[in-house]
N, C-alpha and C positions, 0 to 999 in steps of 0.2 A: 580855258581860254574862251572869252568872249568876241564872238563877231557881232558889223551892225546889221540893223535889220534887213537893210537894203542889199549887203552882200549876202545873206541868209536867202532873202528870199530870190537873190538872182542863182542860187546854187541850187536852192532848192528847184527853181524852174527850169536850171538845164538839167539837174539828175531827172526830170519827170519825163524832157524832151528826148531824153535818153531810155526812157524805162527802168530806172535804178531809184534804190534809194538812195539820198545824201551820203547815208556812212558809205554805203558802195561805190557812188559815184565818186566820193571824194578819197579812198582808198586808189580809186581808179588813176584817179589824176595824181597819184603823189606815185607809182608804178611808173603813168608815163613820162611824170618828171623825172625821175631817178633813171630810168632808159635813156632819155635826152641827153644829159650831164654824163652818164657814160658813155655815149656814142658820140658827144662832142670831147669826151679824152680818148676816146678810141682815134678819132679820126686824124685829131693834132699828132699823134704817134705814127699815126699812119704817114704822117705828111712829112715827118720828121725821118722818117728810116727812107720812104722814099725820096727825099731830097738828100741824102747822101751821096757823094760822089761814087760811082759804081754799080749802086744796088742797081736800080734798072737794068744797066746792061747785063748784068748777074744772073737777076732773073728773067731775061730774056734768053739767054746763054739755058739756062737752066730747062724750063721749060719751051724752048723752040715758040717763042710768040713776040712778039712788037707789044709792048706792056703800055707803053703810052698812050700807041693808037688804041689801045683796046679799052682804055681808061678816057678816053676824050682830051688826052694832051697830045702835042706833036709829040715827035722821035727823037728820042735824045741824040744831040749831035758830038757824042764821041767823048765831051770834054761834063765838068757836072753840071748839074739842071735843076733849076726849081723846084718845088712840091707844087 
């Protein structure tokens, strides 16, 4: 695969401002791509189990804690709730 010169040399000058070289630097960035794309399906899951009606209060029942406050949502009010 061929890149143009212009993106070459812009990768080349952040792996430098980086202290890496290109193949490393750009190993690097396909690591934190592949992290990103997983923790952006981690979180959809996340959001999915807790917006079930129940789970919340379940596991606040469970472990003795306010789940919402502790997450930066309100208290769920009894009935289901949002993700």
């Amino acid at each position: 695969m061929k890149i143009d010169f212009e993106t070459r040399d812009r990768l080349a000058a952040l792996a430098a401002a980086h202290g890496k070289s290109m193949p490393a630097y750009l190993a690097e960035l396909a690591i934190e791509g592949e992290n990103q794309l997983a923790l952006g399906r981690a979180t959809a899951a996340f959001r999915e189990a807790v917006g079930r009606p129940g789970v919340a209060a379940a596991f606040d029942a469970e472990f003795d804690t306010e789940f919402d406050t502790e997450f930066g949502a309100p208290p769920a009010s009894g009935g289901t709730r949002a993700a």
